[in-house]
NULOVO-883075 format. One record per residue (C-alpha): x, y, z; residue number from 1. Coordinates in pm, 1 decimal, padded with zeros to 6 digits, m for minus. Layout:
N
NODE | X | Y | Z | NUM
...
***
This chain:
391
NODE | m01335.7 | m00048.2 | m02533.7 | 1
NODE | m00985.7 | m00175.9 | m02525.0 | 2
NODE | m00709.6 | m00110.6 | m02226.4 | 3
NODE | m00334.6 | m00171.3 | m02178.3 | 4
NODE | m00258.1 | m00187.5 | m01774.7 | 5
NODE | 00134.9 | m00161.2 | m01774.7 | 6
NODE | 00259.5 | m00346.6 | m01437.8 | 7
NODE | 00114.9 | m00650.5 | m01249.8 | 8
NODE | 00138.5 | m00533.4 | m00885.7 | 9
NODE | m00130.2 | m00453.0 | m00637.1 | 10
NODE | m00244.7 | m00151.4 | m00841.3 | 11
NODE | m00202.6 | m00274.1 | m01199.4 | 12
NODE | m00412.1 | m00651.1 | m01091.2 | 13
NODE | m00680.9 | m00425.9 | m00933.0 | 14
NODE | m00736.9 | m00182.1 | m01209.7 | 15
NODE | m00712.9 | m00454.0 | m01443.9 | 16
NODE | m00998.5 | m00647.7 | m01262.0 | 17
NODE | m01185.5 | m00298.1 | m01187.0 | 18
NODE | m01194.8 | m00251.7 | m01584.5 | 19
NODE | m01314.6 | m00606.2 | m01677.3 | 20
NODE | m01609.3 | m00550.3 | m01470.0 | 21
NODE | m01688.8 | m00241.7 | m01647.4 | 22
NODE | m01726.5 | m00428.5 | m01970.5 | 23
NODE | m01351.0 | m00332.7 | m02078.1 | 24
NODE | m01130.8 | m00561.6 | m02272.3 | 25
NODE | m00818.4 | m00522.0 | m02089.2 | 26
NODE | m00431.5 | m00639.7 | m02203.1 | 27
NODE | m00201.2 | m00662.6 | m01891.6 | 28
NODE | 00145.8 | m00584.5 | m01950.9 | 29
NODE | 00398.8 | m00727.1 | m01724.7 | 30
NODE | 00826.8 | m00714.5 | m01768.5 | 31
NODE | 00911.3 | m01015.3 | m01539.7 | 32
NODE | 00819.9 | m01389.0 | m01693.6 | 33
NODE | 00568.0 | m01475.2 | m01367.2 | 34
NODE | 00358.5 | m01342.9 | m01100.6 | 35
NODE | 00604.4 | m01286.1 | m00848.9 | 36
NODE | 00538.1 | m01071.2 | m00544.0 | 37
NODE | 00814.0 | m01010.9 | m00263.2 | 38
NODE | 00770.9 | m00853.2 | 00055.8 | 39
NODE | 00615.4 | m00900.1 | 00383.3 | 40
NODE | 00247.5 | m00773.1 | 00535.5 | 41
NODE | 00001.0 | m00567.3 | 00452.1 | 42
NODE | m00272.9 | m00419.2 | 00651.6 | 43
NODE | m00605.7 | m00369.9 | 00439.0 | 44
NODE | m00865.2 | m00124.0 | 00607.1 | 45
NODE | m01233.9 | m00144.0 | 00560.9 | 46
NODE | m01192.0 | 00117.4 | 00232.5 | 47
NODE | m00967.9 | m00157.2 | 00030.0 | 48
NODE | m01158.1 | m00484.3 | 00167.2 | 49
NODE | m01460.4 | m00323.0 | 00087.3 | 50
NODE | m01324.3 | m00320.5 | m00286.3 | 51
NODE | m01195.8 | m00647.3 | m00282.6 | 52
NODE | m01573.4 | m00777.4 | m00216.9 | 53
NODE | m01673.6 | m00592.5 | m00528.3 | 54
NODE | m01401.1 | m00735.1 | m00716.9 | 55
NODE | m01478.8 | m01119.7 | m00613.4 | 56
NODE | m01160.2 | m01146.3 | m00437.7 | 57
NODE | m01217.7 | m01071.8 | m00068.8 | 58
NODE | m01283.0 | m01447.3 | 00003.0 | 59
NODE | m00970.5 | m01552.1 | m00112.7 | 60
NODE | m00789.8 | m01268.5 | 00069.0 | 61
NODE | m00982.1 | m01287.3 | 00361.6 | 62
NODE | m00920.6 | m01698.6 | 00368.9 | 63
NODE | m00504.8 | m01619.2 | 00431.4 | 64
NODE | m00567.3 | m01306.7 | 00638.1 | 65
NODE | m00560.9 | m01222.3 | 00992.0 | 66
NODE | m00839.2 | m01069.8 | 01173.1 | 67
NODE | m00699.3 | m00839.1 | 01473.2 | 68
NODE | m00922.9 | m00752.2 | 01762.2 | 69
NODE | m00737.0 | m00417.3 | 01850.8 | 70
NODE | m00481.8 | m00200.2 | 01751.4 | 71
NODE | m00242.9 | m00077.2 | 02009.6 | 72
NODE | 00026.1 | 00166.2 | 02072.0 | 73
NODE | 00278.8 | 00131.8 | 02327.2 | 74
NODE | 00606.3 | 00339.7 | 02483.8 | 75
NODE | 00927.1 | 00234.7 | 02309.9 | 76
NODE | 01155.4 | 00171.9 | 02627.8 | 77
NODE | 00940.4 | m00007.5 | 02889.0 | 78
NODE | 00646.7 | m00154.3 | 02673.7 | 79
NODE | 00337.1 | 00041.6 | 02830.8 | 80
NODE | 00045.2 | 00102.6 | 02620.7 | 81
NODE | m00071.3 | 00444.6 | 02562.1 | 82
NODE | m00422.5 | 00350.3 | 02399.5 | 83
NODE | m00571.1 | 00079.3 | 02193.8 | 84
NODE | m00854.6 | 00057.4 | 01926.8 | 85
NODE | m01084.5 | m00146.8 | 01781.6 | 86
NODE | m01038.7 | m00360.1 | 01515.3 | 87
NODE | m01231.0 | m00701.6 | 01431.7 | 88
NODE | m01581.2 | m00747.8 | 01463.1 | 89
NODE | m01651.4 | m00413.6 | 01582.9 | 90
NODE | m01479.0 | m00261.2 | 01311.5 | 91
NODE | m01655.1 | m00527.6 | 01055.7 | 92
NODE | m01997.1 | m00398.7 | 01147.8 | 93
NODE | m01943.4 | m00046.5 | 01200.3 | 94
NODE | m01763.7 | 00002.4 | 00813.8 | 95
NODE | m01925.9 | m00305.0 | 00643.7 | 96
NODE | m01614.2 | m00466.4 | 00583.0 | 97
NODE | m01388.4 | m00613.4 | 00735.2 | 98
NODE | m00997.9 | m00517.3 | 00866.4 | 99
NODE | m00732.2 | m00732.5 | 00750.1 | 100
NODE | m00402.2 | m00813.0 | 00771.4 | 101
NODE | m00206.6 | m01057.6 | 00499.9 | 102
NODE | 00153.4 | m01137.8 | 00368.0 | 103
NODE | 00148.7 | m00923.2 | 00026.0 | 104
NODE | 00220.4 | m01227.1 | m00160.6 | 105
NODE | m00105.1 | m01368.1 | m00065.2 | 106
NODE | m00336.8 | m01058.8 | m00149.9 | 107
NODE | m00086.4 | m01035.9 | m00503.9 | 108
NODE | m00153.1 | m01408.7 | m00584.9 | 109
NODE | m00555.2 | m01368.8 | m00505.4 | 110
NODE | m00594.5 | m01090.3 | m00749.1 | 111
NODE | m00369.3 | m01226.8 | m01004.8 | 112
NODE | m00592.5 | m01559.9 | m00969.0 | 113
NODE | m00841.8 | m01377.6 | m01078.0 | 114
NODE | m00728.4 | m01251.6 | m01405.7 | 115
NODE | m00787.8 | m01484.8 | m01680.8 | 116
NODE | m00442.1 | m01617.2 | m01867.4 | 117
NODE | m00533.1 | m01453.1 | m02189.4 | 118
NODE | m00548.2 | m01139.2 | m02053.5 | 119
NODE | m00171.8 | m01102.2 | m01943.6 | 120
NODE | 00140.9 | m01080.7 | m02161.7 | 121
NODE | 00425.2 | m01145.8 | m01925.6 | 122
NODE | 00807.8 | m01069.4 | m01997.1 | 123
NODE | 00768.0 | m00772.2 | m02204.1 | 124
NODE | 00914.0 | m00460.8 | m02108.6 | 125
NODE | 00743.4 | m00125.6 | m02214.7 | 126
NODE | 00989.0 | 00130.9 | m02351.5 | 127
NODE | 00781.7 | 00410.1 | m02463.1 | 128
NODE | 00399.0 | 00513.7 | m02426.5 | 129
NODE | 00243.8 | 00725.2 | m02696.8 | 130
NODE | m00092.8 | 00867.6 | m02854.5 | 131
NODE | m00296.3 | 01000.5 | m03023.6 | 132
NODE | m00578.1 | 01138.5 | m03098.8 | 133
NODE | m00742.3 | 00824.0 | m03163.2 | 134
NODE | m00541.0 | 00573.8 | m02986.4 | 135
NODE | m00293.5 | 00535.9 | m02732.4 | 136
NODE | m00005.0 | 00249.9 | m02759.3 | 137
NODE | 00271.9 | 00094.8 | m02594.8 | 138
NODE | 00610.8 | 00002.0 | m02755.7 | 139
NODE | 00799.5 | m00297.7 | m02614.2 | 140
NODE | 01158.3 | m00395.8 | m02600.8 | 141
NODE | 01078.0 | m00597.9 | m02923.9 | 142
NODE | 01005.0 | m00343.8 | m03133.6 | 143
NODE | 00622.5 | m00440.8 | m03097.1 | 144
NODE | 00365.7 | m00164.3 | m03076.3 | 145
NODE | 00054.4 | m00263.4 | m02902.2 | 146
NODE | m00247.3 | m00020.5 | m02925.8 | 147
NODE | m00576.5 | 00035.4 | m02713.8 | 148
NODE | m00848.5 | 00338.7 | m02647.2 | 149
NODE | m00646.1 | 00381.8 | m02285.6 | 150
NODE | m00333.1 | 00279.6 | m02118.5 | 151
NODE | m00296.2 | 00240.6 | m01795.2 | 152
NODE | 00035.5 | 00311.9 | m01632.5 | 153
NODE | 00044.6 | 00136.5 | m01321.4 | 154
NODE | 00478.6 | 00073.4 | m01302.6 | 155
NODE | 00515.6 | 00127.8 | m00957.3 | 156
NODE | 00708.1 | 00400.5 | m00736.6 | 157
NODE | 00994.4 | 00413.2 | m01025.4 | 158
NODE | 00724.0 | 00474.5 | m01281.6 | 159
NODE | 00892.0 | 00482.6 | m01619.0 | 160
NODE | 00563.3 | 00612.1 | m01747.0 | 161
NODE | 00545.9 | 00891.9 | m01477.2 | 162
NODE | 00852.8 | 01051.9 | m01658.9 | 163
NODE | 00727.7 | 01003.3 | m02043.5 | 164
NODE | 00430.6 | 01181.2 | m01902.9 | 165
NODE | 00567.3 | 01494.2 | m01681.5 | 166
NODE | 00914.5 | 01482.2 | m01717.9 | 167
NODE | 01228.8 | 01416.2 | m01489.0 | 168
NODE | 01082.3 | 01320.5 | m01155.6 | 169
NODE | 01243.3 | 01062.0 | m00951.2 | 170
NODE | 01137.5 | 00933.6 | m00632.1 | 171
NODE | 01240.1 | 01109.8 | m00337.2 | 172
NODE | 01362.4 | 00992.6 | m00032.2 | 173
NODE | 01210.9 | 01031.3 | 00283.2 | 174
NODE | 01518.1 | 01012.7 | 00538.6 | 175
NODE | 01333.3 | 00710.1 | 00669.8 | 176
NODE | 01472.2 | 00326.5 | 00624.5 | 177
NODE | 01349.6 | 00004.3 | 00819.2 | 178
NODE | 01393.5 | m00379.0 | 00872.5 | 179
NODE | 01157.7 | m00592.8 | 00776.1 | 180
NODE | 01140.1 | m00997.5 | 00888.0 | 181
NODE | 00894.0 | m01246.7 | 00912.9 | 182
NODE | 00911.5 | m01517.3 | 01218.9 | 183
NODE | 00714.5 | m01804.1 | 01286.3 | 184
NODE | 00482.5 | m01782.6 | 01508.1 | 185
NODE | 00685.6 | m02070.6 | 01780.7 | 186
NODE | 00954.2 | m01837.5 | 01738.7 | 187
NODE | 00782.0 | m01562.2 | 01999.3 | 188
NODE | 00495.3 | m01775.9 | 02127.4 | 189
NODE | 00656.2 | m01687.7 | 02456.8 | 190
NODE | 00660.7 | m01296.9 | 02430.7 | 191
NODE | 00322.4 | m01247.7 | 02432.0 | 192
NODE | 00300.7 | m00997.9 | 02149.8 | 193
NODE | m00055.0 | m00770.4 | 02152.2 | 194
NODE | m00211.3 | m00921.6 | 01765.2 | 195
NODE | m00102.0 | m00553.8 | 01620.2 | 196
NODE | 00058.1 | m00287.3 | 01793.1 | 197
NODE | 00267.0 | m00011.1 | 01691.4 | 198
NODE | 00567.4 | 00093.4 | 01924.8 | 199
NODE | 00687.9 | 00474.3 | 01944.0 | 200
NODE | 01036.5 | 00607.5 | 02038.5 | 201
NODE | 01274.9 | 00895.8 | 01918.8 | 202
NODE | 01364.0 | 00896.8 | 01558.0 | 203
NODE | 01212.9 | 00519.7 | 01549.7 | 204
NODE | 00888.7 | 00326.3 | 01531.2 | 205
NODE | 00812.2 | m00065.0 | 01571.9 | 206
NODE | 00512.5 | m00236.7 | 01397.8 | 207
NODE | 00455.2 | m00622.5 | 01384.7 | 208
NODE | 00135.2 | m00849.0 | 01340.0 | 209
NODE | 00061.8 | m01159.8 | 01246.4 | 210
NODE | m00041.0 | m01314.9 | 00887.3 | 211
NODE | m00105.0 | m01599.8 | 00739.4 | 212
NODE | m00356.6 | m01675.1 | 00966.3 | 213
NODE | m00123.4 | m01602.6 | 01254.0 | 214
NODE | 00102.3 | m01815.0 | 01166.1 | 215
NODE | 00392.1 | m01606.2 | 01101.1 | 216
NODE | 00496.2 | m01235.5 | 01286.3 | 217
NODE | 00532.8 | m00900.2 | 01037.3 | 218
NODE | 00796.0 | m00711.3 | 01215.9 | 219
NODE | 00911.9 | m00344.1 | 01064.7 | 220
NODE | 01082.8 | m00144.0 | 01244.4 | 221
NODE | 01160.9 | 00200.9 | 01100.0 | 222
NODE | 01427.4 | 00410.1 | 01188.5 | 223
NODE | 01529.4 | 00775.3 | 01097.8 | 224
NODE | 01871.5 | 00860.5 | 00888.6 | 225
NODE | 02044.6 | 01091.0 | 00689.2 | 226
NODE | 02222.8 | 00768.5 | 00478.3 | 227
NODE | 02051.0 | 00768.8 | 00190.5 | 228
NODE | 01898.8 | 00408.9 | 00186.0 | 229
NODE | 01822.2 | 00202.4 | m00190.1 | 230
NODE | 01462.2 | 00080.0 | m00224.6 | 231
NODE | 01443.6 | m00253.7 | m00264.7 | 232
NODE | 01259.5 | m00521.3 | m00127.2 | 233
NODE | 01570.5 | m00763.6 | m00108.2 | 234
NODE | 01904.9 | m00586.8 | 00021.1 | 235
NODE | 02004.4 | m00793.7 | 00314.5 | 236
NODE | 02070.4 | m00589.3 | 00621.6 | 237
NODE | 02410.9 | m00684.0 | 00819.9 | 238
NODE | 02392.1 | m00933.8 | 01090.5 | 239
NODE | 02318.8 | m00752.5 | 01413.7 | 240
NODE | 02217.8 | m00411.9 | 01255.6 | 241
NODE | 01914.9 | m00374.8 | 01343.8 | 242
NODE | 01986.0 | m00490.8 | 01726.1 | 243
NODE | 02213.8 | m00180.2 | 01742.6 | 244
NODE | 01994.2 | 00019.2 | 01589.9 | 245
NODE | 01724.9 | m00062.9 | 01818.0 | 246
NODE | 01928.8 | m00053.4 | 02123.5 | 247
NODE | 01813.2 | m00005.7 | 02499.5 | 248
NODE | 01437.8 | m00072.9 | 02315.5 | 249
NODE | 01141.3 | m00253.7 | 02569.0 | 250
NODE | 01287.3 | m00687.6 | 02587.3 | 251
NODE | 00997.8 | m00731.2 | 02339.7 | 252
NODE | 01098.0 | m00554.4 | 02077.3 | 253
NODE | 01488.0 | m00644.8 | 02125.7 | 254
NODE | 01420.7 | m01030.2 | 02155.1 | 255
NODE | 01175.7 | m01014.6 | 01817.3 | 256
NODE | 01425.2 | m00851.4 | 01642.4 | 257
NODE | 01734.7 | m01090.7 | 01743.2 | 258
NODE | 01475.5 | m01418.6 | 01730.3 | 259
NODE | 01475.0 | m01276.0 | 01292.6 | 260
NODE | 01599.9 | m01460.6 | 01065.6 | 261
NODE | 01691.3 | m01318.6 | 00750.8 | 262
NODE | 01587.2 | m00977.6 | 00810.0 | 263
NODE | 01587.3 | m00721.5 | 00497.2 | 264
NODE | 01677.7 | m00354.8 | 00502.1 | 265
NODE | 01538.3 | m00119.8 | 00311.5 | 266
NODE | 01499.6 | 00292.4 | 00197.2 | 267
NODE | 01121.7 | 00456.2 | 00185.2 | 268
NODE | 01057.7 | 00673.1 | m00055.3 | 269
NODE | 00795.6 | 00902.8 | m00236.1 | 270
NODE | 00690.6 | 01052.1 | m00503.3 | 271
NODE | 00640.6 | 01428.1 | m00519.9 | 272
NODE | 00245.9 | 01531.6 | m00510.2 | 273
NODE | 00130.8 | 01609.3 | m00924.8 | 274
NODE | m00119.2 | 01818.1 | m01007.9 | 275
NODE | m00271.8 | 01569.1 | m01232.2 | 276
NODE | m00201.9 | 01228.7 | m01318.4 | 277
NODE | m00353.6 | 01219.9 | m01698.3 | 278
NODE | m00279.5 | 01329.1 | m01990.6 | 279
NODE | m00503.7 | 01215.3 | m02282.3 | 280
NODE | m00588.7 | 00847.5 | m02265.0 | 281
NODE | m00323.7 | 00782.3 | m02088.4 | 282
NODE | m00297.3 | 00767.3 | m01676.7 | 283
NODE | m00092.3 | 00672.7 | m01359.8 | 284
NODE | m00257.6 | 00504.5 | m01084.0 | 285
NODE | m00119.6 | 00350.6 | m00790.4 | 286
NODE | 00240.0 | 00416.9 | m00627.6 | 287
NODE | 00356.7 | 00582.9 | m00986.5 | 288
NODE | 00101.9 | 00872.7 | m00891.6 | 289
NODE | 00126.7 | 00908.3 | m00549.5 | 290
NODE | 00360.0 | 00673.2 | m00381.3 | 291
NODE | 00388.8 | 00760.1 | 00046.6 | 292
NODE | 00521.5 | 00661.8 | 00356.2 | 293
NODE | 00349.1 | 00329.7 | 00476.7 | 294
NODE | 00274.3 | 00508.9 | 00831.9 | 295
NODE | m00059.4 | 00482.7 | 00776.9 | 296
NODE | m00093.8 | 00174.4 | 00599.5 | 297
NODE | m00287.6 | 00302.5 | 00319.6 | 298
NODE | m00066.0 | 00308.3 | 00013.3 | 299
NODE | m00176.9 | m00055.8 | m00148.3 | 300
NODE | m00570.1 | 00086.1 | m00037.3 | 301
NODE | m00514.7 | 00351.0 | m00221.1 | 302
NODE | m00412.3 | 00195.1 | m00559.7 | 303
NODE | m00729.2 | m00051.2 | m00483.2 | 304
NODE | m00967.7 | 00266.5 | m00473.3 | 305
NODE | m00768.6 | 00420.7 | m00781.4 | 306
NODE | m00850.1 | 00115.3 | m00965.2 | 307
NODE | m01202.3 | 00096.2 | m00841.8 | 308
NODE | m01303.9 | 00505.8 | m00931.7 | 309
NODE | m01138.8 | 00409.4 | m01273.9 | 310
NODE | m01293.6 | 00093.2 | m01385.5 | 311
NODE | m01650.4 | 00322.4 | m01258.7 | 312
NODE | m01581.6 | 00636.1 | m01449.3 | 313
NODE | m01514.7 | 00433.9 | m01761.8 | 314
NODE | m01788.6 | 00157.7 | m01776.2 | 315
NODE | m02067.7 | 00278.7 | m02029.7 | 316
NODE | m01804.3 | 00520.1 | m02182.1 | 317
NODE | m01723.9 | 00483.8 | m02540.8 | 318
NODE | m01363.2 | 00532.1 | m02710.5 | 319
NODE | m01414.3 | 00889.8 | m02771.8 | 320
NODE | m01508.7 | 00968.5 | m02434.6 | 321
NODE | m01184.2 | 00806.8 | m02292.2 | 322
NODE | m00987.5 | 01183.4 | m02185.3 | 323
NODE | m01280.3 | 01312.6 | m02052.4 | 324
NODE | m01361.8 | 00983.9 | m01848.3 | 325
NODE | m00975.5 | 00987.6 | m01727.5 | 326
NODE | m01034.1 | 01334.9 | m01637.9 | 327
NODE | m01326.1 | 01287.0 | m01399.9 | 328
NODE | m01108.7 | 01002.1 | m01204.8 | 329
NODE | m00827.0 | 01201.6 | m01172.6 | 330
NODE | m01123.5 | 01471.5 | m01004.7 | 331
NODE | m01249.1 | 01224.2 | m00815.2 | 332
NODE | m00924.8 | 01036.0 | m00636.8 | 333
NODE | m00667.6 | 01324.3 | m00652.7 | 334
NODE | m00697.6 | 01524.9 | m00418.8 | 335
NODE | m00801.0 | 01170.5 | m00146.0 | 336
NODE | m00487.4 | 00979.7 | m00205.3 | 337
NODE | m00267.8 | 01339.7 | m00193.5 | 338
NODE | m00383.4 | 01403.6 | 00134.3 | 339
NODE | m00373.2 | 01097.1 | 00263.4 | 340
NODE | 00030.8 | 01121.0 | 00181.1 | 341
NODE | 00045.2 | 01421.4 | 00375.5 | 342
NODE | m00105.8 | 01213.5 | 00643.7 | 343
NODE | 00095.0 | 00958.1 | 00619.6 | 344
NODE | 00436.8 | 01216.4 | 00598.7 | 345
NODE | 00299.0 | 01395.1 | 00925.7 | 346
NODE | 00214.5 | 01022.6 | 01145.8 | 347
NODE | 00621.4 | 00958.5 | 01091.6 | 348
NODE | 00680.9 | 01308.7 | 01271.7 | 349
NODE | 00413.3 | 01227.3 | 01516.1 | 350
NODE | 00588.9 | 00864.8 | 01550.9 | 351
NODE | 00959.5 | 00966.0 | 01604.6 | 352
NODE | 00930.4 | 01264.5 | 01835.7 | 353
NODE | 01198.4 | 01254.3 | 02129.2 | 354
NODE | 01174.3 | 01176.3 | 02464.1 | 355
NODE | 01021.7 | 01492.6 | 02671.4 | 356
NODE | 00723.4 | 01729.8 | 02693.2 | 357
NODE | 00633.7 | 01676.8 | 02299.1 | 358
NODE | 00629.0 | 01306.8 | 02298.6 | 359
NODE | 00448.7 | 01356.5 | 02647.2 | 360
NODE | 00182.0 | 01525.4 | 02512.6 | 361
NODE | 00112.9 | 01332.8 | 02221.9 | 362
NODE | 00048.6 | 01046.3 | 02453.6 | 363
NODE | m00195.2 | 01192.3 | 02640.0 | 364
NODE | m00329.1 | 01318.1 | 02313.3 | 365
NODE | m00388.2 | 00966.6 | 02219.2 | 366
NODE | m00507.5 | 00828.2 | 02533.5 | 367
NODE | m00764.9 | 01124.3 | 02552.8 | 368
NODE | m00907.8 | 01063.9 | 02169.5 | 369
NODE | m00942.9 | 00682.4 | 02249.8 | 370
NODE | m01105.9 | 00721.9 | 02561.1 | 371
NODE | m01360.0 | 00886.1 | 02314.5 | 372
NODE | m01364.1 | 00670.1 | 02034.9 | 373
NODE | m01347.1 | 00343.8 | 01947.9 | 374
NODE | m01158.8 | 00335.6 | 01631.6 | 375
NODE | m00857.2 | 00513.8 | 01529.7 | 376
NODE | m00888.4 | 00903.4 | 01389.1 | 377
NODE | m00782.6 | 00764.6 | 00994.0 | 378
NODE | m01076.5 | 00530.6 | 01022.2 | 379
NODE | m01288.6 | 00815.5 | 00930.7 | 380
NODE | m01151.0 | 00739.6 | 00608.9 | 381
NODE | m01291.1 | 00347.5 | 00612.4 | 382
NODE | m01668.1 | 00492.7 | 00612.0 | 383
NODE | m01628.3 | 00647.4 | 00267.8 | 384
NODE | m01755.1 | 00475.6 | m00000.4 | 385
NODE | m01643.2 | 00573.2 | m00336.5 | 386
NODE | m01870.5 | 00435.2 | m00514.8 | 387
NODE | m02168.7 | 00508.1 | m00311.6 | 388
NODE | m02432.4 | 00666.1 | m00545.5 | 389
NODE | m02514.0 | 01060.0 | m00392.5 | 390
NODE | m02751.7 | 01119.1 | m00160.1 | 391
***
């Protein structure tokens, strides 16, 4: 059984490394000429870690990682904490894997470690996808035409493939833009900072936590607008912006934010919900299928269970079983990773809502549930194991 993965991000190193377990001989297909990952953090719940262990990488993700003990969300303008949940050990027993927080580059450069040389063809661009009803291929920019049983189309939220597939569909944006920065951790040693926390206020939300083994500070803060707002991972935002943006926020939040260095601004955006994500032997997976709002810090996870439901529905399977076997993993992660994108969609509403009785009520809302419980209400999502034999 052969493969073509097109795009070496999260999703596209995870499926590749999900489909070389399954006995597949798999050709990754990246346009830049090296690994490169940019960005900041990334929080990986019990469902992803519990992935990376069966991919051999959790080690090496877990060695660069953060561990946080609790999770805690606090008012916007004076800093007091509504409720808190557990995290760490207690989360690490009750889920059977662990909760982790990393810089992205550091969970990108683990799984790409992992993916023997041979495997990848870097600095070719894919033009055009095709099939048939033997084969499916992949033409470059070079006129070359590679050809496997499957191809994998795992080219991000701007999926090129997405549109060869289904047609017109661009990403859409979700009236939501933040600042993103990293700080050393000497920088705010003196704020006292909760290890992750996630501050509410009208129209606006602040997250930070450490990585690298605490030894540098995710901040994003997120902020409502009608401006439309480019994604990209490296538009600089104007000195001061996000200070005035942020303005008459909890001393906290206002001295992380002018402490930043370089700070980056940035549009989130989506991708409408498809009915399927398949046609033939050729798929989506990752952000080019269902790309969401990070309020739930689930969208990497969910390109790591993609990849994992893939590489099992297609180990054993021969090359004529290859549209069938694509059919039963679009069956089986569909409908998971389009609801958790409604999730995610309704936690920014949840977030942002003003000052008053609403904003009121959702705090005693939380306060109530985690007086209750001891993890967060998503968690309920960390104890499913997707590739858990039945009953």
């Amino acid at each position: 059984m052969r493969a073509i993965v097109v795009g070496a991000g999260i999703g596209g190193l995870a499926a590749t490394l999900s489909l070389r377990r399954a006995g597949v001989d798999v050709t990754l297909v990246e346009q830049t000429a090296r690994f490169t990952e940019v960005g900041a953090g990334i929080q990986l719940a019990p469902n992803a870690t519990r992935e990376l262990r069966r991919l051999d990488v959790l080690d090496a993700v877990a060695a660069r990682a953060a561990r946080p003990a609790h999770v805690s969300f606090h008012t916007w303008s004076d800093g007091a904490e509504i409720c808190r949940y557990a995290l760490g050990r207690e989360a690490e027993e009750e889920f059977g894997a662990p909760y982790l927080v990393v810089h992205r580059a550091d969970l990108h450069g683990a799984l790409a470690a992992a993916v023997p040389r041979e495997a990848v063809r870097l600095n070719t661009t894919v033009v055009a996808i095709g099939q048939d009803d033997d084969y499916a291929q992949v033409m470059t920019a070079t006129g070359e035409r590679l050809t496997a049983d499957l191809v994998v189309a795992a080219d991000g939220i701007r999926s090129a493939a997405r549109q060869w597939l289904f047609g017109k569909d661009e990403a859409v944006f979700s009236g939501t833009a933040a600042y993103r920065a990293l700080l050393p951790a000497e920088e705010v040693a003196d704020l006292g900072l909760p290890p992750l926390a996630v501050w509410l206020g009208p129209d606006r939300h602040f997250v930070h936590y450490w990585v690298r083994r605490g030894e540098l500070l995710n901040v994003v803060a997120v902020f409502s607008t009608g401006e439309l707002t480019q994604e990209s991972w490296t538009a600089r935002a104007e000195p001061g912006e996000q200070l005035r943006e942020f303005a008459g926020w909890d001393p906290r939040v206002l001295s992380v934010l002018e402490r930043a260095g370089q700070v980056y601004r940035y549009g989130i955006h989506t991708r409408t919900p498809l009915p399927r994500w398949n046609v033939g032997r050729v798929t989506l997976l990752g952000d080019s299928a269902h790309a969401m709002v990070p309020f739930q810090a689930q969208g990497a996870a969910q390109a790591i269970l993609d990849a994992a439901v893939l590489g099992d529905v297609l180990a054993g399977v021969t090359p004529a079983g290859v549209p069938d076997a694509l059919d039963r993993y679009v069956r089986r992660r569909l409908a998971g990773a389009t609801g958790m994108q409604a999730r995610s969609a309704r936690a920014g509403g949840e977030f942002h809502l003003p000052d008053g009785p609403e904003a009121e009520e959702r705090n005693a809302r939380m306060a109530a549930y985690a007086a209750e419980h001891r993890f967060m209400p998503q968690a309920r999502a960390w104890r499913v194991d997707l590739l858990a034999p039945p009953p």
